[in-house]
Backbone and ligand atoms as CSV (ligand in chain L), in Angstrom:
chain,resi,resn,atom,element,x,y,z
A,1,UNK,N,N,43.673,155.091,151.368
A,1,UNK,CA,C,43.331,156.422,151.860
A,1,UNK,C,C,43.389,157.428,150.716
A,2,UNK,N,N,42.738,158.194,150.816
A,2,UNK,CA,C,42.432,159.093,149.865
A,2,UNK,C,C,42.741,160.466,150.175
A,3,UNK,N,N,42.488,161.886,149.269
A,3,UNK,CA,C,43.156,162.881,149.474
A,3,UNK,C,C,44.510,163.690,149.379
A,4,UNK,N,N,44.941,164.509,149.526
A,4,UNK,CA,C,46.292,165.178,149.832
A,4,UNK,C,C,46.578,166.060,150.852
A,5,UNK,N,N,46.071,165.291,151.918
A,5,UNK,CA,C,47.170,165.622,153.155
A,5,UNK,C,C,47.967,164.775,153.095
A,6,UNK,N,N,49.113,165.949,153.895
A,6,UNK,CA,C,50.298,164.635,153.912
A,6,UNK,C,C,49.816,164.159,155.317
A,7,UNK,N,N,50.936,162.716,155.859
A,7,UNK,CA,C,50.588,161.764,156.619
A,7,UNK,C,C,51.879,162.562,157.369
A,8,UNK,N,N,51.781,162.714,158.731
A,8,UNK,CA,C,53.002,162.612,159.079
A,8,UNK,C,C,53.368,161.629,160.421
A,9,UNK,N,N,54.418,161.429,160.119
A,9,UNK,CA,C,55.343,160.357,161.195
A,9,UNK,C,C,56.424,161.052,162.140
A,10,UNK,N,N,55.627,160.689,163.191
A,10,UNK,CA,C,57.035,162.037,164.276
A,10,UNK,C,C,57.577,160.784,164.810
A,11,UNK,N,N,59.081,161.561,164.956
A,11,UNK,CA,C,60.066,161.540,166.267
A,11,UNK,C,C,59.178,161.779,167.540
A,12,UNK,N,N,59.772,161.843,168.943
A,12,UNK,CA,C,59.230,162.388,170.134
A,12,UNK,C,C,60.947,163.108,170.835
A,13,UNK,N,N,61.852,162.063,171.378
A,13,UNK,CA,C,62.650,162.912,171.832
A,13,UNK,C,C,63.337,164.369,171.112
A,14,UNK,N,N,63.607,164.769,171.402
A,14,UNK,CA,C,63.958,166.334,171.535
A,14,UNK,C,C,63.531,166.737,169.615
A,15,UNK,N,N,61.780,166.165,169.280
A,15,UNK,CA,C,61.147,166.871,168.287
A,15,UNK,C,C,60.141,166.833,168.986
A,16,UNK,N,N,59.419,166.809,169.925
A,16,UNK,CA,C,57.752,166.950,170.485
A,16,UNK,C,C,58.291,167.216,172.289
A,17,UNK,N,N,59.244,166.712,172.390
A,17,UNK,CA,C,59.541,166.485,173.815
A,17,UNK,C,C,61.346,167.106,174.302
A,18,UNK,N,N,61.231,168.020,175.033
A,18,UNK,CA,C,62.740,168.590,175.672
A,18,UNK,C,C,62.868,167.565,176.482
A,19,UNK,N,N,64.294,166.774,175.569
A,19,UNK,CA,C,64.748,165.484,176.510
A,19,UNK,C,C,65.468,166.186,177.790
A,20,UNK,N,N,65.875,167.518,177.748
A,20,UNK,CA,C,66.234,168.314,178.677
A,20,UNK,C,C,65.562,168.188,180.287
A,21,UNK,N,N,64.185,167.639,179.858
A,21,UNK,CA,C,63.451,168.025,181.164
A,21,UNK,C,C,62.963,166.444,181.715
A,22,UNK,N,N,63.594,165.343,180.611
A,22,UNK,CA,C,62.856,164.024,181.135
A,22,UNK,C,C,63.249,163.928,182.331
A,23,UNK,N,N,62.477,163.543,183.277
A,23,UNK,CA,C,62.519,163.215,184.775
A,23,UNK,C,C,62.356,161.408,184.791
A,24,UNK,N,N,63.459,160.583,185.117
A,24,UNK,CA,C,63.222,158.987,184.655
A,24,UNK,C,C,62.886,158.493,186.205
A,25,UNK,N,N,62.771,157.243,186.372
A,25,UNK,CA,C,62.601,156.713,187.528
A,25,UNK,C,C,63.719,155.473,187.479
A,26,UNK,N,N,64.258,155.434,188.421
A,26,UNK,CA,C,65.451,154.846,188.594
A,26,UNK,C,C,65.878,153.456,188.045
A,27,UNK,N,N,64.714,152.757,188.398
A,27,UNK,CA,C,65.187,151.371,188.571
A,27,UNK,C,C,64.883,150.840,187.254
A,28,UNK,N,N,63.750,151.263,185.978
A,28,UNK,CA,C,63.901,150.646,185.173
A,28,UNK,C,C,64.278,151.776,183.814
A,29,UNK,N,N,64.706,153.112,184.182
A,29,UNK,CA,C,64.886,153.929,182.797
A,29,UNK,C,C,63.561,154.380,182.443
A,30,UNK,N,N,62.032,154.252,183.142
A,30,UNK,CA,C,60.889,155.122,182.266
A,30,UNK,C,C,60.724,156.333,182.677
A,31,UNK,N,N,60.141,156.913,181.814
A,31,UNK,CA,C,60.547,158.171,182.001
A,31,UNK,C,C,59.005,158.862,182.528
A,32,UNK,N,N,58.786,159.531,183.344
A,32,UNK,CA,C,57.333,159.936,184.263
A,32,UNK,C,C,57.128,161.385,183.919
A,33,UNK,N,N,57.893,162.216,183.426
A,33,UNK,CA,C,57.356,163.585,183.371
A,33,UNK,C,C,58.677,164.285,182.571
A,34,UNK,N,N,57.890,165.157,181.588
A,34,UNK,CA,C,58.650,165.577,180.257
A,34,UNK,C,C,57.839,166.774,180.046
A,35,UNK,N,N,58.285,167.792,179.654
A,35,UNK,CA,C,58.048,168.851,178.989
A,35,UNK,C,C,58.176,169.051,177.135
A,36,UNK,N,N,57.199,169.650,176.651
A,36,UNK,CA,C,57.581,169.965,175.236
A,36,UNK,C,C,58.560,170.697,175.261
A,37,UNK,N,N,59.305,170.907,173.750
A,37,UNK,CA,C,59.864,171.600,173.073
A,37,UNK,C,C,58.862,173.020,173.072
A,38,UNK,N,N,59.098,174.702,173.445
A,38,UNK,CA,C,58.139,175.536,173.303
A,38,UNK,C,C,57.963,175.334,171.555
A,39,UNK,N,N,56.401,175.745,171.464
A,39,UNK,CA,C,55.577,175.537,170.315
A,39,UNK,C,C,55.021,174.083,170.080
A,40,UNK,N,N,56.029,172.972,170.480
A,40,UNK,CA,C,55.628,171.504,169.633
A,40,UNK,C,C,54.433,171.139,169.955
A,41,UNK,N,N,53.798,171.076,170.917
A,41,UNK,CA,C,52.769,171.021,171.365
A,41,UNK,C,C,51.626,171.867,170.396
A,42,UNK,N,N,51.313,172.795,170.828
A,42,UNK,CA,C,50.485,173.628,169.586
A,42,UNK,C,C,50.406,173.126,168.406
A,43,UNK,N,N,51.861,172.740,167.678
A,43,UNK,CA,C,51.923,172.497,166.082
A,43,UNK,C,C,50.895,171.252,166.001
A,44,UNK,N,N,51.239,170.201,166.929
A,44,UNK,CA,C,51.115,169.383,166.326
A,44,UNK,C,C,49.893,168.752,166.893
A,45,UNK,N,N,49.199,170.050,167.162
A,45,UNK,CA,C,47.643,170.023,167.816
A,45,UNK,C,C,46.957,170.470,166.635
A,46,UNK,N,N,47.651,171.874,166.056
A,46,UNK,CA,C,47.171,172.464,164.856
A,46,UNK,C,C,47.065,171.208,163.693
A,47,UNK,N,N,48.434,170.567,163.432
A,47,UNK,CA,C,48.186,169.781,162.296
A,47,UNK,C,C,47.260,168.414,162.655
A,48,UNK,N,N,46.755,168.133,163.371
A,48,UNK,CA,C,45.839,167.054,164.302
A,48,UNK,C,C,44.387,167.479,163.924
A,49,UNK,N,N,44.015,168.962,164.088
A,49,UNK,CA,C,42.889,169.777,163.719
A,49,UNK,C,C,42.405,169.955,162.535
A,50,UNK,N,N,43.313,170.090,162.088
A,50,UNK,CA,C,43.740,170.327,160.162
A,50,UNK,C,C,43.351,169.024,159.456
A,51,UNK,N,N,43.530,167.948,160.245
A,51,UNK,CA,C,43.060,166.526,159.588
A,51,UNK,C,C,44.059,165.940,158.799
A,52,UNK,N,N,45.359,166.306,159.813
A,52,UNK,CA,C,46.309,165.030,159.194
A,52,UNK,C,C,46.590,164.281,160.506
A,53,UNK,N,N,46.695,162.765,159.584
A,53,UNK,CA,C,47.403,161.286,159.949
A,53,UNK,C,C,48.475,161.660,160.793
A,54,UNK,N,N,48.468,160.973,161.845
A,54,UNK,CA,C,49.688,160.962,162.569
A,54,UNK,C,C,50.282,160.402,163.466
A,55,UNK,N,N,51.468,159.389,163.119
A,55,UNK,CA,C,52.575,158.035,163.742
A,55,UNK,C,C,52.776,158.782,164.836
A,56,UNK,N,N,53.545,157.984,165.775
A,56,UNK,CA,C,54.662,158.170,166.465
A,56,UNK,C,C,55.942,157.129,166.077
A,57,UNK,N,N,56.786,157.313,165.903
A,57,UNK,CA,C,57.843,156.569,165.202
A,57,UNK,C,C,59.110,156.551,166.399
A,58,UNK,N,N,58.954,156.210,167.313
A,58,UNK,CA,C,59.908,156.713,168.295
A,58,UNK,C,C,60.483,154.855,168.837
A,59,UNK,N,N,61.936,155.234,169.340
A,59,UNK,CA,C,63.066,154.675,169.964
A,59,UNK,C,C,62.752,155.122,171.637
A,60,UNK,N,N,62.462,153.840,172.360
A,60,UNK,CA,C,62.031,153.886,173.935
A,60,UNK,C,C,61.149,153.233,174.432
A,61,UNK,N,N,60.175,153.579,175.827
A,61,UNK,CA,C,60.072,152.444,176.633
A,61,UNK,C,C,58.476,152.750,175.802
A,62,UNK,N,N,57.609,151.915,175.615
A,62,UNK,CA,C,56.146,152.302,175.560
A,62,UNK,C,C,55.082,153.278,177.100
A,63,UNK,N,N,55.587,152.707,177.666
A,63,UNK,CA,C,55.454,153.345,179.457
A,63,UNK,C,C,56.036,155.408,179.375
A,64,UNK,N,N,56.801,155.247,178.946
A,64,UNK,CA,C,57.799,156.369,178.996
A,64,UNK,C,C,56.390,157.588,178.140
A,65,UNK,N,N,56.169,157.106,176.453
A,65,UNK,CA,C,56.163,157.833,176.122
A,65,UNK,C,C,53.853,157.669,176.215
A,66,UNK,N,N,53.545,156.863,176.737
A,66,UNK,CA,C,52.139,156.906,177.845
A,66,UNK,C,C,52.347,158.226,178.476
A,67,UNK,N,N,52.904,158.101,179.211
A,67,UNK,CA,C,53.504,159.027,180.154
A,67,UNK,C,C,53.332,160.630,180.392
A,68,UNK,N,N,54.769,160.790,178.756
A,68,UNK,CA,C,54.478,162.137,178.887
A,68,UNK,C,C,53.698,162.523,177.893
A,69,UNK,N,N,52.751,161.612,176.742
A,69,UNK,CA,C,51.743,162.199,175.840
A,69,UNK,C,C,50.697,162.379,176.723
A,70,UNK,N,N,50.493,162.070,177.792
A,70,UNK,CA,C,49.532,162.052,178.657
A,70,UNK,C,C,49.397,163.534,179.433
A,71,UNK,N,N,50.893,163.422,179.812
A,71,UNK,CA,C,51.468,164.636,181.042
A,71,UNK,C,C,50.990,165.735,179.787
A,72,UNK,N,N,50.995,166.055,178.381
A,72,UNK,CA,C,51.640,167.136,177.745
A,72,UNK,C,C,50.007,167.151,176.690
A,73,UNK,N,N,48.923,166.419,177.294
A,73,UNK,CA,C,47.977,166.336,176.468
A,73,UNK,C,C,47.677,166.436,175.087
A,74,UNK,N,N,48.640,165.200,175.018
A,74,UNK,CA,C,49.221,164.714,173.307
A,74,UNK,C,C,48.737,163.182,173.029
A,75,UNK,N,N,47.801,162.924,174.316
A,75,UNK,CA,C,47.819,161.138,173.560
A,75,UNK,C,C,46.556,161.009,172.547
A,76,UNK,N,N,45.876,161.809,172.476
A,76,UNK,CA,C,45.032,161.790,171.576
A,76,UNK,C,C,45.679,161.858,169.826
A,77,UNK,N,N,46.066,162.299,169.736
A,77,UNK,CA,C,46.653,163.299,168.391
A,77,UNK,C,C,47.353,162.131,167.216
A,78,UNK,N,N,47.600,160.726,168.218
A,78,UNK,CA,C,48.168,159.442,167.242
A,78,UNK,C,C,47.541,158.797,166.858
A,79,UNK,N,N,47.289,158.353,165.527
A,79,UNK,CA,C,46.648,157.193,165.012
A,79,UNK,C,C,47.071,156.128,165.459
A,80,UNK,N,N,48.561,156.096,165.529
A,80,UNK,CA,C,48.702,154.956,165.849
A,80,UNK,C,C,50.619,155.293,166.444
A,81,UNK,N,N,51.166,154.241,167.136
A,81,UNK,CA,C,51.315,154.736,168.164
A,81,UNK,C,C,53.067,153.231,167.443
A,82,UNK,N,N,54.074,153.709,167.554
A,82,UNK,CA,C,54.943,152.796,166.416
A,82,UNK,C,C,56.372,153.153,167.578
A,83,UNK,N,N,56.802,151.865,168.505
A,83,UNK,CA,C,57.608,152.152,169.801
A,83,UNK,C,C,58.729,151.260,169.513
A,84,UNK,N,N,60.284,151.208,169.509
A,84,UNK,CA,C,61.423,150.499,169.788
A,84,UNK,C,C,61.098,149.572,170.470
A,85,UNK,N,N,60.537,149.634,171.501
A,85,UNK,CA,C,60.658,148.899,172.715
A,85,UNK,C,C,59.472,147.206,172.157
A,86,UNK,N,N,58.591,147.394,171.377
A,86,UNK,CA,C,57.647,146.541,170.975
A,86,UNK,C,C,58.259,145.582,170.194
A,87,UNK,N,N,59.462,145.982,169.238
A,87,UNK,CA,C,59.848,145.563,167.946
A,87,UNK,C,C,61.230,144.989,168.448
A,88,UNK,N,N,61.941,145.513,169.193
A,88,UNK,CA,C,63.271,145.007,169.825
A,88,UNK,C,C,63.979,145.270,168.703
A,89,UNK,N,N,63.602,146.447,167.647
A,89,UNK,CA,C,64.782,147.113,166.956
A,89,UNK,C,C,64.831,148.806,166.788
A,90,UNK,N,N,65.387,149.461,166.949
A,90,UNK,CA,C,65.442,151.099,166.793
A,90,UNK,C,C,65.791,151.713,165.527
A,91,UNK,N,N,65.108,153.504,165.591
A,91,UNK,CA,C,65.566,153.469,164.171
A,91,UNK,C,C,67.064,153.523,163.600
A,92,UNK,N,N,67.594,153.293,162.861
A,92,UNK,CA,C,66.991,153.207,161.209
A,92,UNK,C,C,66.280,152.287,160.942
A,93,UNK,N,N,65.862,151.494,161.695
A,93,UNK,CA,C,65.345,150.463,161.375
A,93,UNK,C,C,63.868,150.244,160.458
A,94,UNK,N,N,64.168,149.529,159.477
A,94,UNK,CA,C,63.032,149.601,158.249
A,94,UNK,C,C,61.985,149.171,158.773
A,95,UNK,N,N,61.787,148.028,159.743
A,95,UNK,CA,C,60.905,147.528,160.516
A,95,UNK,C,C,59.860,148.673,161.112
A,96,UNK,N,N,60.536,149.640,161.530
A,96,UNK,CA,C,58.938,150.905,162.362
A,96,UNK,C,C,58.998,151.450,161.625
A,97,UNK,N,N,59.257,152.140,160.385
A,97,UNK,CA,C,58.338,152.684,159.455
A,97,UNK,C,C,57.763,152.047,158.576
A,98,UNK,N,N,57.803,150.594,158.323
A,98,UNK,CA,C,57.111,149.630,157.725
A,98,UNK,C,C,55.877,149.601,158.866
A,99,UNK,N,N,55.983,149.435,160.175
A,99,UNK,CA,C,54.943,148.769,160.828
A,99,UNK,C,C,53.811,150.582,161.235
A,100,UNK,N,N,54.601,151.332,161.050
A,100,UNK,CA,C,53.949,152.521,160.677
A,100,UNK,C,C,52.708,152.591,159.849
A,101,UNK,N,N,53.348,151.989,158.621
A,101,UNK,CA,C,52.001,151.944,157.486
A,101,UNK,C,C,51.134,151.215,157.826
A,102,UNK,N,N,52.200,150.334,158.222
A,102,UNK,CA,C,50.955,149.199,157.857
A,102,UNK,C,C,49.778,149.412,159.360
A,103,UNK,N,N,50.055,150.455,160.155
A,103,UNK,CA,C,48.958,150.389,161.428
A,103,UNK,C,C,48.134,151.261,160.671
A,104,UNK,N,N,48.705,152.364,159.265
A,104,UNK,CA,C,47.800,153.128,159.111
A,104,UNK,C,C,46.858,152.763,157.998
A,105,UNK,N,N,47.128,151.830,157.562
A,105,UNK,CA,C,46.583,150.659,156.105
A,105,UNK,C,C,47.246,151.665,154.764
A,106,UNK,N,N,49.062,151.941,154.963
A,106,UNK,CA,C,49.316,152.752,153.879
A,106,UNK,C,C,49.719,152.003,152.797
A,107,UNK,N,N,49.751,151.715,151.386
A,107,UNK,CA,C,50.622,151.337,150.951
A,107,UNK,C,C,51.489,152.104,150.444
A,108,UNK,N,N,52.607,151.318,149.139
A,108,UNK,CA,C,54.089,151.942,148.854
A,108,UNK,C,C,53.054,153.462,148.123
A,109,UNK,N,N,52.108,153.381,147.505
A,109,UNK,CA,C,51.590,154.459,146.556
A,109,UNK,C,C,51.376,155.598,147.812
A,110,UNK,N,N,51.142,155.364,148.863
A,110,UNK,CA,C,50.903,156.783,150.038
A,110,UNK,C,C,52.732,156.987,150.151
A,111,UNK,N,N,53.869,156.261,149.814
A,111,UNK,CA,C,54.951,156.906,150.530
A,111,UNK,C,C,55.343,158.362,149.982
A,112,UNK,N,N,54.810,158.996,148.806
A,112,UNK,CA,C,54.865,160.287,148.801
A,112,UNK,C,C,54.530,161.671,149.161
A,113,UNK,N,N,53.333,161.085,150.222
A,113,UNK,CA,C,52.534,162.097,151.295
A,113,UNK,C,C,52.901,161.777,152.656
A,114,UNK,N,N,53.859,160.648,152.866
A,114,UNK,CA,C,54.687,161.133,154.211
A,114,UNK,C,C,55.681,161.397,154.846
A,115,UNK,N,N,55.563,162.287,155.409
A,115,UNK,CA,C,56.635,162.842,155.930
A,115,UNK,C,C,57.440,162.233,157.476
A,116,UNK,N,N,58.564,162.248,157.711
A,116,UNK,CA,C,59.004,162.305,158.761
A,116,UNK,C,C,59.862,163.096,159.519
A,117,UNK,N,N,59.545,163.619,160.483
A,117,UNK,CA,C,59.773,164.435,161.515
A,117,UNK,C,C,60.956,163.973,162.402
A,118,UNK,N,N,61.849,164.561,162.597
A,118,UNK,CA,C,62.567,163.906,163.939
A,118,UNK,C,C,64.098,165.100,163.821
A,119,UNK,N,N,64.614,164.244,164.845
A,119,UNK,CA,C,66.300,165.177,165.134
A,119,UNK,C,C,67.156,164.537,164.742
A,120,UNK,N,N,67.232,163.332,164.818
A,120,UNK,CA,C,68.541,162.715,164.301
A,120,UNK,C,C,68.647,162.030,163.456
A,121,UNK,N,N,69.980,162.637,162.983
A,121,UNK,CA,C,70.086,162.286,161.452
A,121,UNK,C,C,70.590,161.113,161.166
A,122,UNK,N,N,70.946,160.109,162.143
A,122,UNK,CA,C,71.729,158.583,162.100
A,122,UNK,C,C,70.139,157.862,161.693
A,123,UNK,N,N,69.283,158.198,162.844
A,123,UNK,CA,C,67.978,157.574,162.899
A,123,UNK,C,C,67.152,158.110,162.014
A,124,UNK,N,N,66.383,159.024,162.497
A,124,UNK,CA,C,65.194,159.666,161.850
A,124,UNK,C,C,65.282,159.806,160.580
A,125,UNK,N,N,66.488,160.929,160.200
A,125,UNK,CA,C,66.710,161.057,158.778
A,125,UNK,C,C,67.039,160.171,157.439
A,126,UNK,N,N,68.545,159.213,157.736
A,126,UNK,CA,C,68.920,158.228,157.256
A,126,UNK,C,C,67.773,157.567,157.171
A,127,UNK,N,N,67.378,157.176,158.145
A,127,UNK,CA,C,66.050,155.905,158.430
A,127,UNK,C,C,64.585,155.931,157.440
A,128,UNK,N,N,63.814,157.632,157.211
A,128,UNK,CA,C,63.441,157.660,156.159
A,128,UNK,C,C,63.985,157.445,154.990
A,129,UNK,N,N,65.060,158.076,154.759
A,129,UNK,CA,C,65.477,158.536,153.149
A,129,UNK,C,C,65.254,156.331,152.698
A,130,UNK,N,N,66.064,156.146,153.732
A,130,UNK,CA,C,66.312,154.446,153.009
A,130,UNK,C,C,64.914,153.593,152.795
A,131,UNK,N,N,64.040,154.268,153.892
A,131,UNK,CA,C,62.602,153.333,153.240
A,131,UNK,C,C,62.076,153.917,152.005
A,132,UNK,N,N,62.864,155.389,152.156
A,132,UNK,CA,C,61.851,155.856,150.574
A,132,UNK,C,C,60.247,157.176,150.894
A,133,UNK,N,N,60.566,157.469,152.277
A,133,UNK,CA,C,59.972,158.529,152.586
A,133,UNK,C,C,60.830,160.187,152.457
A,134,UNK,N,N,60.051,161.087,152.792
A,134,UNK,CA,C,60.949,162.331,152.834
A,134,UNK,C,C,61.015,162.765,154.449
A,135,UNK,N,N,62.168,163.738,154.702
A,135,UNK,CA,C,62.415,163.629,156.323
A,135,UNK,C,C,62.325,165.248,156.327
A,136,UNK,N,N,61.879,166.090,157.475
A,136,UNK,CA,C,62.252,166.757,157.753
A,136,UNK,C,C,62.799,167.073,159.145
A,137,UNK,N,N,63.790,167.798,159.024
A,137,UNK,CA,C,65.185,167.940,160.502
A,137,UNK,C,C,64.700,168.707,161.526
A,138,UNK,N,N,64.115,168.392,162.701
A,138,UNK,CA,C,63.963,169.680,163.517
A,138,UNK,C,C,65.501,170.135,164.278
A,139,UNK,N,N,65.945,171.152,163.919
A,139,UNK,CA,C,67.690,171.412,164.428
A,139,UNK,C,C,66.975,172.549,165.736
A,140,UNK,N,N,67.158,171.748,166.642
A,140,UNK,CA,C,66.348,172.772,167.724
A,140,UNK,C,C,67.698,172.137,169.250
A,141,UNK,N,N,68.410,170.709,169.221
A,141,UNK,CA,C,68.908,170.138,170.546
A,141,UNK,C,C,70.376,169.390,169.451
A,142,UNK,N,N,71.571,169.961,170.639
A,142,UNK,CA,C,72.480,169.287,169.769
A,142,UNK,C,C,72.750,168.171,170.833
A,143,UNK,N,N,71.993,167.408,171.247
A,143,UNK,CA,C,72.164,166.201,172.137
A,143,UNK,C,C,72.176,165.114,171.026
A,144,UNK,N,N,72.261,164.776,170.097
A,144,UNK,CA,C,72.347,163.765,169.236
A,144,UNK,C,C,72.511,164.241,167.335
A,145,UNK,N,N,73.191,163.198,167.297
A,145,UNK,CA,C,73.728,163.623,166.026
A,145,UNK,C,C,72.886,164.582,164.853
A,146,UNK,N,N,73.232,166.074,165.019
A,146,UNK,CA,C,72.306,166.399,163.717
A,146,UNK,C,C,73.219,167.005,163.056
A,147,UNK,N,N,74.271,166.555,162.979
A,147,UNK,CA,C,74.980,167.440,161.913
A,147,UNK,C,C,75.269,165.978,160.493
A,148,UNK,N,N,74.975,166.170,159.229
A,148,UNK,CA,C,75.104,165.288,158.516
A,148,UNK,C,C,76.671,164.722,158.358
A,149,UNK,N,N,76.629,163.663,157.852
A,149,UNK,CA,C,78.201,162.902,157.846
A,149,UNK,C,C,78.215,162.345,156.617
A,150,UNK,N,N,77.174,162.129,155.629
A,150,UNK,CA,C,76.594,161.669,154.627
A,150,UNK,C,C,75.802,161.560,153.846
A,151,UNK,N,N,75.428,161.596,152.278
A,151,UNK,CA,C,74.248,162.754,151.965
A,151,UNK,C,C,72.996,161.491,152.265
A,152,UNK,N,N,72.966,160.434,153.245
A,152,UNK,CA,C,71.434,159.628,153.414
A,152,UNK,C,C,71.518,160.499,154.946
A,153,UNK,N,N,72.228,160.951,155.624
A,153,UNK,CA,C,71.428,161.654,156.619
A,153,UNK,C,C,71.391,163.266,156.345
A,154,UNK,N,N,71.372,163.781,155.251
A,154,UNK,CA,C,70.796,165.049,154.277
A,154,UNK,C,C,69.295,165.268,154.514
A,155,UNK,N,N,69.177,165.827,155.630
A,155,UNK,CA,C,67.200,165.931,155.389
A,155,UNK,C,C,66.630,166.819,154.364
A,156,UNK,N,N,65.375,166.326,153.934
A,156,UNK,CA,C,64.744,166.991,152.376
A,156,UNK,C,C,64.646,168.292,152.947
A,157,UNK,N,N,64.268,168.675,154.516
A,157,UNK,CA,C,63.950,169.799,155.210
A,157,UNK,C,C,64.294,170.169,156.257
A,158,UNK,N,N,64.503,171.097,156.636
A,158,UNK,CA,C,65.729,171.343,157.438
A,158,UNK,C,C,64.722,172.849,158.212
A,159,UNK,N,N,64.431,172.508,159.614
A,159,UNK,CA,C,63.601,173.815,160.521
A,159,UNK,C,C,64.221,173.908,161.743
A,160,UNK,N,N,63.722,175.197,162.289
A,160,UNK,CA,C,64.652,175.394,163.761
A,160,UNK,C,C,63.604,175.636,164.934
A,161,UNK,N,N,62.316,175.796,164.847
A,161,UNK,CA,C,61.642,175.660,165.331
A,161,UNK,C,C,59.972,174.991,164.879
A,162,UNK,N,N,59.484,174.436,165.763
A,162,UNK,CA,C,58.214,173.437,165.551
A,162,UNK,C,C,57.296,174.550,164.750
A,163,UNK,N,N,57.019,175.475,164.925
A,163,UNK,CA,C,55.540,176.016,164.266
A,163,UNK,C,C,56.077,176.058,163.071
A,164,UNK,N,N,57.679,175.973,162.334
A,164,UNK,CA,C,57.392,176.016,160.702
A,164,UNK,C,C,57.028,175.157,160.034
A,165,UNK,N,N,56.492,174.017,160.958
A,165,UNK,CA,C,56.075,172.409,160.343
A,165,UNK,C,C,54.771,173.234,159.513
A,166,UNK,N,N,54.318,174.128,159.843
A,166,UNK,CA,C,52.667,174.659,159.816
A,166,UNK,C,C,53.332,174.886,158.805
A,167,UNK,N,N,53.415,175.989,157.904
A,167,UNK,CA,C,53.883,176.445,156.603
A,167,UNK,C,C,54.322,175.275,155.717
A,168,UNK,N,N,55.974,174.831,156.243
A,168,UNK,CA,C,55.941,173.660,155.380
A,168,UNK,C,C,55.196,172.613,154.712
A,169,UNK,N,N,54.114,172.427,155.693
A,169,UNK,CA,C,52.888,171.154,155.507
A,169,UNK,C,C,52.129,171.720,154.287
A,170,UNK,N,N,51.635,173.351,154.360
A,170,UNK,CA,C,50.808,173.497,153.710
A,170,UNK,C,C,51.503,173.932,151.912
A,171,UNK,N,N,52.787,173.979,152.284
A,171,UNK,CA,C,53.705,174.314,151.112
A,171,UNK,C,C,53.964,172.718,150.389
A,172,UNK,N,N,54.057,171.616,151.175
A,172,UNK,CA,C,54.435,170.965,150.834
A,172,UNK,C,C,52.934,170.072,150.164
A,173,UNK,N,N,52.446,170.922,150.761
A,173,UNK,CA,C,50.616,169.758,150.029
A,173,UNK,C,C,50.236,170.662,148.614
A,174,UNK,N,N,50.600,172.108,148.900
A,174,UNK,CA,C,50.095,172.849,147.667
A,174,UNK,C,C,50.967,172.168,146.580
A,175,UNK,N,N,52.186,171.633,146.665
A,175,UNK,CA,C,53.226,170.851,145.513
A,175,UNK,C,C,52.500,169.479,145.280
A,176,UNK,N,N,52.173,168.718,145.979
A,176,UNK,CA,C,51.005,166.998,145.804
A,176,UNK,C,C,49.819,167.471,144.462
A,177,UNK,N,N,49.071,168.695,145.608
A,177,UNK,CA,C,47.974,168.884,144.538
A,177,UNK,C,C,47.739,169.301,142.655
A,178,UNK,N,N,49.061,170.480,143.038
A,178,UNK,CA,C,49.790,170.479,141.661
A,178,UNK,C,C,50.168,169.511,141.077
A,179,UNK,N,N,51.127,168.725,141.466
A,179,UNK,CA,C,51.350,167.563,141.010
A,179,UNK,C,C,50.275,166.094,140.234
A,180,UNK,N,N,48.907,167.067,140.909
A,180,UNK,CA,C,48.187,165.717,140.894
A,180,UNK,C,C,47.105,166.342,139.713
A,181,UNK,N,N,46.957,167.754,139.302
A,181,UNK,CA,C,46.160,168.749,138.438
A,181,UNK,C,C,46.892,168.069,136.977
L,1,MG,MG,MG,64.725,162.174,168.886
């Protein structure tokens, strides 16, 4: 792949989706109706428009998150679509951001144009830094660990709400292109 957009790789629970509002169904844990985070939706319609790449890197049921990309008119917006539940391992696991690339045909030379998105810093954060991507923190839900304990769950970026992904993206591509002059 060519260019300098960055690629990005989201989280879904409480970075695209208020786990606040998941509504599950009893008997097997999927989850039928979810609300965004206010803004996440927009952003990550804007950066979809804009013509960047974009994972889902998420821990859960594949059903679950059908569901509410559907409910929240988000299933379009993934290239490709990277679930716990397929792999029978969660993150940190090197396995879904390996199988990330490889749905998007990236190799190791793209790991400096992607980014990852998410809330927790055991998973999301740790979980990039160790494959060798850069992470940024959405600190928006203290339902799971985001306070660091160690500098591999240190995110490169650190936001409190979804629309500063917009700025960052374009701050963070104006540094690639420089880089690449
Ligand atoms: Mg999450």
């Amino acid at each position: 792949m060519t260019g300098q957009k960055l690629i990005i790789f989201t989280d879904i629970g409480d970075t695209i989706i208020d786990e606040s509002t998941e509504v599950r169904k009893v008997d097997k844990g999927v989850v039928y109706h979810a609300s965004c985070i206010p803004g996440a939706r927009e952003t990550m319609i804007s950066l979809y428009e804009s013509g960047h790449t974009i994972a889902m890197v998420a821990d859960g049921l594949k059903e679950s998150f059908r569901n509410t990309m559907e409910e929240n008119g988000l299933s379009y917006i993934f290239s490709a679509r990277v679930i716990s539940e397929e792999f029978g391992v969660e993150k940190p696991s090197s396995v879904l951001f390996q199988a990330a690339m490889d749905r998007l045909g990236l190799t190791e030379a793209d790991k400096g144009r992607i980014i990852m998105i998410g809330n927790n810093v055991e998973r999301d954060i740790a979980g990039a830094k160790r494959f060798g991507i850069r992470s940024v923190q959405l600190v928006w839900s203290k339902r799971h660990p985001f306070q660091p304990t160690c500098p591999e769950e240190e995110a490169d970026y650190r936001i409190h709400h979804p629309q500063e992904l917009l700025d960052l993206v374009s701050r963070l591509e104006g540094e690639l292109q420089r880089k690449k002059a």
